[in-house]
C-alpha positions as CSV (number, residue, x, y, z in Angstrom):
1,X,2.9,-85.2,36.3
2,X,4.5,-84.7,40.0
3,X,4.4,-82.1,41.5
4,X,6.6,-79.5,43.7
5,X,7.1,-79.8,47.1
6,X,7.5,-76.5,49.0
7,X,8.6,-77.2,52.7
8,X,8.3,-74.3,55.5
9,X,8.2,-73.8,58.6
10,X,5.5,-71.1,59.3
11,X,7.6,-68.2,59.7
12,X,6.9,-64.8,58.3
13,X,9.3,-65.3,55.6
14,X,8.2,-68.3,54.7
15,X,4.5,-67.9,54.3
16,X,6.2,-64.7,52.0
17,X,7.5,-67.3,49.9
18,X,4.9,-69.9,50.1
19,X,2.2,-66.7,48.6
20,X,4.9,-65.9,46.0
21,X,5.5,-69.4,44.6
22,X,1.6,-70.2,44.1
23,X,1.6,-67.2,42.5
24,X,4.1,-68.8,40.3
25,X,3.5,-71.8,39.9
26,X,-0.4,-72.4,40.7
27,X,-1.7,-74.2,43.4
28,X,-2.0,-77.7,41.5
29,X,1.7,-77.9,40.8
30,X,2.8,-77.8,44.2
31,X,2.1,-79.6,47.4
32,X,2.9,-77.2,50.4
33,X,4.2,-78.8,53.4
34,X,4.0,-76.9,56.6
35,X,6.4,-78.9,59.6
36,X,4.5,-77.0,62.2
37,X,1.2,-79.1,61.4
38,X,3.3,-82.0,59.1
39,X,6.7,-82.6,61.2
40,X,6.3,-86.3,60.2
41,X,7.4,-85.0,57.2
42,X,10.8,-83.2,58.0
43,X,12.4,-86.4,57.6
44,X,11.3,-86.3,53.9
45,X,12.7,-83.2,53.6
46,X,15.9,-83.9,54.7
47,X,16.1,-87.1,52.8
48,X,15.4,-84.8,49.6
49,X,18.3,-82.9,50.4
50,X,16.8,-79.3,52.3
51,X,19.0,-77.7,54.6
52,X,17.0,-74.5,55.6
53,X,13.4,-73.3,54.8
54,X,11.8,-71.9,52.7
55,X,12.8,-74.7,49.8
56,X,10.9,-76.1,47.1
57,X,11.8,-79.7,45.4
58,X,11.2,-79.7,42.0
59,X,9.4,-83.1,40.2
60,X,13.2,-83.9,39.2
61,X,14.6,-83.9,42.3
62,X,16.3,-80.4,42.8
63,X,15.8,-78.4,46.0
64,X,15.7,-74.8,45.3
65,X,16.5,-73.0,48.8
66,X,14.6,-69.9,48.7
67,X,15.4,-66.9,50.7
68,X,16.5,-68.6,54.6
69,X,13.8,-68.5,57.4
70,X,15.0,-71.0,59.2
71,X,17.7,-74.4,59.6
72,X,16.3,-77.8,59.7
73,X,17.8,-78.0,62.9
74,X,15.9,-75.1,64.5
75,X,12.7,-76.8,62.7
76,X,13.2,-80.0,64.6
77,X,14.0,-78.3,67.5
């Protein structure tokens, strides 16, 4: 099975989120990507479709936008 992807950016809202959806979901469904140690991957995110984080992308593709710490733009910076 694939899992989740939950993209964030390290802010306080974000690691809220990030706590909340392991809670959730459980730590072997989801992949957590953090762009402050990953920003390789912030191209993969926006390729998915996120426009803000906190976001998850479910196995099927959907990007669930969860809460808003912050625009992709500010994470590129």
């Amino acid at each position: 099975m694939k899992k989740s992807v939950f993209y964030h950016a390290g802010c306080p809202v974000c690691l809220s989120a990030e706590h909340e959806i392991l809670e959730l979901v459980g730590k072997d469904n989801v992949e957590i990507v953090h762009f402050g140690t990953s920003k390789s991957r912030i191209h993969e995110a926006e390729k998915a479709g996120v426009k803000s984080v906190p976001a998850l992308v479910t196995p099927t593709g959907n990007v669930l936008h969860i809460n808003f710490g912050a625009s992709m733009a500010d994470v590129k910076g």
